[in-house]
C-alpha positions in Angstrom: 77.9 83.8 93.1 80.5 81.6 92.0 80.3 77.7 92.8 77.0 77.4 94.3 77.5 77.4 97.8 74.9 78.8 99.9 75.0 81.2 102.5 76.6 80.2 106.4 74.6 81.0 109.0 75.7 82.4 112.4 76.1 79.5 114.8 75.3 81.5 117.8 72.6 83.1 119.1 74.2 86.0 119.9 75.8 86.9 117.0 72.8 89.5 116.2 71.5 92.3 118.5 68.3 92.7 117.1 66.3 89.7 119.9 65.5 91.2 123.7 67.9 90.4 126.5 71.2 90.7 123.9 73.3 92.3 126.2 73.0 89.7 129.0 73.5 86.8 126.7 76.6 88.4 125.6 77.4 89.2 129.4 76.9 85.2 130.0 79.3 84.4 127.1 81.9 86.7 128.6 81.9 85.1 131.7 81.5 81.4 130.1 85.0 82.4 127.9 86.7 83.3 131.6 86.3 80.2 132.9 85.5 77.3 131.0 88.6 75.3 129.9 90.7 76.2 126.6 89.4 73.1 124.8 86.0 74.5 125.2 86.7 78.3 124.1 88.6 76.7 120.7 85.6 74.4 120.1 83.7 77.7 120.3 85.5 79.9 118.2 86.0 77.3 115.4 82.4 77.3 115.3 82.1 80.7 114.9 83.6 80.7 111.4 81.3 82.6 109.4 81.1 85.0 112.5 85.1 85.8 111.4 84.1 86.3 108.2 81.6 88.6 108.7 83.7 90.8 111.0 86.9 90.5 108.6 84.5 91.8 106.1 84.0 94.7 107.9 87.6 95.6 109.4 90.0 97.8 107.9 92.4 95.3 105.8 95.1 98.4 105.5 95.6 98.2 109.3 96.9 94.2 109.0 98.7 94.7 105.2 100.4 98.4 106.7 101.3 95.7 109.8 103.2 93.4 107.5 104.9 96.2 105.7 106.5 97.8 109.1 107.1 94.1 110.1 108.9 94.0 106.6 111.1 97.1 106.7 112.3 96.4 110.4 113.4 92.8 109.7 115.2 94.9 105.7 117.1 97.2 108.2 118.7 93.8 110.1 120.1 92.8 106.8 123.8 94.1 106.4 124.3 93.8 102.4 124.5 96.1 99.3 122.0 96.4 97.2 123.4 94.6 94.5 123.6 91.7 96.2 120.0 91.1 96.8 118.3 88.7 94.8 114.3 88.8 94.6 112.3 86.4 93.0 108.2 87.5 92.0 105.7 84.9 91.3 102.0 85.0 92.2 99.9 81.4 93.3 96.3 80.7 93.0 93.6 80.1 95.2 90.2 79.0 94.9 86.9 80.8 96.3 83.2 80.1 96.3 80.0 81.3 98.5 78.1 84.5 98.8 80.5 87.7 97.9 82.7 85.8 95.9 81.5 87.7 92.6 85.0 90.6 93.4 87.1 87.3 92.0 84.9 86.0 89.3 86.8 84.4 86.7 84.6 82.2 84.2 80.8 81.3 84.6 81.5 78.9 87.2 84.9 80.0 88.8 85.9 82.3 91.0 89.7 83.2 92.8 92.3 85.4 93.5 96.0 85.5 93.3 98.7 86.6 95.6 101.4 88.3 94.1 104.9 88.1 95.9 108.4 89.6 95.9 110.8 87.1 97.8 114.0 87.6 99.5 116.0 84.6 98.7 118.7 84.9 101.1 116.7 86.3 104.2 114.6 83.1 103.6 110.8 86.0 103.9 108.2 87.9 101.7 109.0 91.7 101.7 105.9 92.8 99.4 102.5 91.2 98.8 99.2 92.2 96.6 95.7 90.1 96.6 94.0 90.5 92.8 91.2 88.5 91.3 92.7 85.5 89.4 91.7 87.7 86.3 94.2 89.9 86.5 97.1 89.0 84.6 100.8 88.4 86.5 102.3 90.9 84.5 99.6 93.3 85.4 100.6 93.2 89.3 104.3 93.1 88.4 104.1 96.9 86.9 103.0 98.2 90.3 105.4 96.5 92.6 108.1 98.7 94.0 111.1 97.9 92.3 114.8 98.1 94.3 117.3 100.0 92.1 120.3 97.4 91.5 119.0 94.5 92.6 118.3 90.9 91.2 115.3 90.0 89.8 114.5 86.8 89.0 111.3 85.7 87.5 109.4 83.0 85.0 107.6 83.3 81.2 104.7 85.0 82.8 106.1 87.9 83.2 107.4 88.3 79.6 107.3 91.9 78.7 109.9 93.5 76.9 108.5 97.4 78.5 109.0 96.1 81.9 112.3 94.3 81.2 113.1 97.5 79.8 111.8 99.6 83.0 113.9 97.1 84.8 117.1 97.4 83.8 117.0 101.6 83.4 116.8 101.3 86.8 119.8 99.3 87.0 118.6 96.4 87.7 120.0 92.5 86.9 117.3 90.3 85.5 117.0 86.6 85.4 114.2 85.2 83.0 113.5 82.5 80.3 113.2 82.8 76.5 110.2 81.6 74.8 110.6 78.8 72.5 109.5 81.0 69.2 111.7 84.4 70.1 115.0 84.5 68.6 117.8 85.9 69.4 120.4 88.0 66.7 123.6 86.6 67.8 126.8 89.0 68.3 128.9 86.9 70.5 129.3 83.5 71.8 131.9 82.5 74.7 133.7 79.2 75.6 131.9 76.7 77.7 133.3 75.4 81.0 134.0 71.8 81.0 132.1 69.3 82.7 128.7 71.3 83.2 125.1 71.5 82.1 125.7 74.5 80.4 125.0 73.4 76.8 125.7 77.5 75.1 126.4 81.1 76.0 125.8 83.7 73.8 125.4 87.5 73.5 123.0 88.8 71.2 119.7 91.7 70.5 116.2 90.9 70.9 113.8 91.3 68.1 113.5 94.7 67.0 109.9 94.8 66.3 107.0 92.7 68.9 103.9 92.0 68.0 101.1 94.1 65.5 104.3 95.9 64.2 105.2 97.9 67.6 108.9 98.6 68.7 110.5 96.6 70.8 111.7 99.4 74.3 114.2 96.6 75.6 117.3 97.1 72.6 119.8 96.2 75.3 121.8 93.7 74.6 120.8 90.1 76.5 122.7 87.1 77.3 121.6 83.7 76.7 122.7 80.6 78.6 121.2 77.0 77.8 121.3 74.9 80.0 120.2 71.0 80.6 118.4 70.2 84.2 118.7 67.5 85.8 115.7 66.0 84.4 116.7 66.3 80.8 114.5 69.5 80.3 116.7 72.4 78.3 115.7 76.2 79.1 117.1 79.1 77.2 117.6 81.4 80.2 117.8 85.6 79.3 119.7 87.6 81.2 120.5 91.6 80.7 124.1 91.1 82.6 127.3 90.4 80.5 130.0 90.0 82.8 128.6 87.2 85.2 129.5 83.6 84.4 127.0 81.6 82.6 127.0 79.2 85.7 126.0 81.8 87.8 123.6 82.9 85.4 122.1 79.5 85.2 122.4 79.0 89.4 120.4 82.0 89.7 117.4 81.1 87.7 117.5 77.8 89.9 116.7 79.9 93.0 113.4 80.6 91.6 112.4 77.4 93.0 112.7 78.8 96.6 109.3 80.8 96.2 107.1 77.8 95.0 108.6 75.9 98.0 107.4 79.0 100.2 104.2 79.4 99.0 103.5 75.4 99.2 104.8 75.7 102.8 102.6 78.5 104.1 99.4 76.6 102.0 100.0 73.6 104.2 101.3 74.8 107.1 99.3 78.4 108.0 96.9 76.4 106.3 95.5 78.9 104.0 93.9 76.6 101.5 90.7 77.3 102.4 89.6 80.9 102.7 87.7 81.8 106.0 85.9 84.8 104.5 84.6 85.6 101.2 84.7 89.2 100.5 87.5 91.5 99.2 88.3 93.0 102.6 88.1 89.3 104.3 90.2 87.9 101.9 93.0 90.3 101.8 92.8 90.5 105.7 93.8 86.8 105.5 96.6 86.9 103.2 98.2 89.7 105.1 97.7 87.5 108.8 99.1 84.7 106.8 102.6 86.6 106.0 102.7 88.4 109.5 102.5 84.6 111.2 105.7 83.8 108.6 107.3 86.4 109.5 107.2 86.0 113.5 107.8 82.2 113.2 110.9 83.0 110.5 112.2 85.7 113.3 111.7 83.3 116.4 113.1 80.9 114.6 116.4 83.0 113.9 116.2 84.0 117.4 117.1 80.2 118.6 119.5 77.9 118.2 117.7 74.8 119.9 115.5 74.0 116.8 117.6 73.5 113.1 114.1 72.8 110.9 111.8 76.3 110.5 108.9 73.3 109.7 110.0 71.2 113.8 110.3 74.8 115.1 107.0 75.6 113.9 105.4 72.5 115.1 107.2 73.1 118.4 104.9 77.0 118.5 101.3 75.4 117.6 102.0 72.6 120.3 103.4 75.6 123.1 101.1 77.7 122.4 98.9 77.5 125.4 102.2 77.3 127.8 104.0 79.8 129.0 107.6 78.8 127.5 110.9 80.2 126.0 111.4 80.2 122.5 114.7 78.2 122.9 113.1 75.8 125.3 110.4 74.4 123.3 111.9 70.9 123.3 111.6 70.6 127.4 108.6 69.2 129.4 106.0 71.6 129.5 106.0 73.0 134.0 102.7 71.9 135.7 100.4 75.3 136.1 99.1 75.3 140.0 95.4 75.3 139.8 93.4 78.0 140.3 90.8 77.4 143.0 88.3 80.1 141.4 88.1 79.0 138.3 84.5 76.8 137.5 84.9 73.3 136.2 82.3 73.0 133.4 81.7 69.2 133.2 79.6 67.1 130.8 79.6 70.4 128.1 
């Protein structure tokens, strides 16, 4: 049990079927959920939280994550582009977990949590593969088993630096877009001109070490590209890239794109507010992650779908406040039609 909290306790006195007159009590709650107001039903379910997390621990989590992938390769098959001109970025972020079945993501003596592991589409703006791991397991680790797109652009940060997968990389053809870490040099073969008037501060071909660590041969003996460059806040990088015809400003603009994914994963954290897991177990947690992604991808698609509403963040806004209305997508903005009353439905007062 990692962090101490103790076990949640139904809220409801129906959640178990092991009291006399079950079935009748769950009868009464049907009917109460027909016709007591919507305030009152969301009051309800929000307090049946650990009753969520119970059943989530029990449901099939391929069913949701096999959603998202269909969801994924309908929305690929929209995209009219060659495969070389997709750009993916991979990155994984962190998130925290205590309670009772916590131990799957245990990570120190007191700290337990799991990562989600992302490819990106940078220019459809969407996730198009996801994995759930124990914050244990190293980034690299999840990289090896992501499916890989033959030509396409990877770009990708210092912890993924491994010269077998940069190598598995680009025999399939791929373009990648990385850092250099400060200590690994680079055997220089060429060196071009720079532009004028730009951040770029070298660009130079060279080889890799021949040798890694404890003696073993390096697998990536490609030739690599190095372009420095100076942000905008002073900081220099030493970007890597396998490609040796682009221009170093390209190069260097690519690696900037890599801050697209942090922006996504801080914008489904705080917006499909998935700070704070409902459920603790595997199957809960991975259930979760994958509702998380399907909700971005329906808002990101409805959103494409409209032309009333610029800001994905408004337009999103506009869906939690519209939910409960009856309302075109592209008439989110207008005043919400008065429903006629139904005369049959019971008016619970003073609940």
């Amino acid at each position: 049990m990692c962090g101490g909290s103790a076990p949640r306790s139904s809220s409801s006195p129906c959640s178990t079927a092991s009291f006399p007159g079950h079935r009748a009590c769950v009868r009464s709650r049907a009917v109460f959920r027909a016709t007591a107001p919507v305030s009152t039903i969301w009051a309800d379910a929000l307090a049946q939280r650990s009753t969520l997390a119970d059943a989530n621990a029990r449901r099939p989590a391929e069913v949701f994550s096999g959603l998202f992938a269909e969801m994924v390769g309908r929305a690929q098959r929209g995209l009219r582009r060659k495969v070389s001109e997709a750009t993916y970025l991979i990155d994984a972020t962190s998130l925290p977990l205590s309670g009772m079945g916590s131990e799957w993501a245990h990570f120190s003596s007191k700290t337990c949590g799991i990562k989600a592991h992302v490819i990106y589409d940078a220019d459809a703006e969407r996730p198009i593969y996801a994995a759930v791991t124990a914050a244990r397991v190293n980034d690299i680790t999840a990289a090896k088993a992501m499916p890989i797109e033959p030509g396409a652009t990877y770009v990708f940060d210092l912890a993924y630096y491994d010269f077998a997968w940069w190598a598995a990389l680009g025999d399939a053809g791929c373009r990648i877009v990385t850092r250099f870490k400060r200590h690994t040099p680079l055997a220089v073969t060429a060196e071009f001109d720079l532009p004028e008037d730009s951040n770029i501060l070298s660009d130079r071909i060279g080889l890799l070490p021949r040798r890694r660590s404890k003696g073993r041969k390096n697998p990536f003996s490609d030739p690599v590209r190095e372009v420095t460059v100076k942000t905008e806040t002073g900081k220099v990088l030493r970007i890597l890239c396998n490609d040796l015809d682009a221009s170093a400003q390209e190069i260097a603009d690519l690696y900037k794109r890599r801050w697209a994914i942090e922006l996504f994963f801080r914008w489904v954290k705080q917006t499909l507010r998935i700070r704070h897991l409902i459920g603790t177990s595997e199957n809960a947690v991975r259930i979760q992650i994958a509702v998380a992604l399907i909700a971005y991808l329906l808002l990101r698609l409805a959103h494409a779908a409209q032309k009333a509403v610029e800001s994905p963040l408004a337009f999103t806004r506009l869906v939690r406040a519209n939910l409960m209305h009856r309302k075109r997508i592209d008439r989110l903005i207008g005043p919400n039609q008065k429903q006629p009353e139904n005369q049959n439905q019971m008016a619970l007062q003073g609940i």
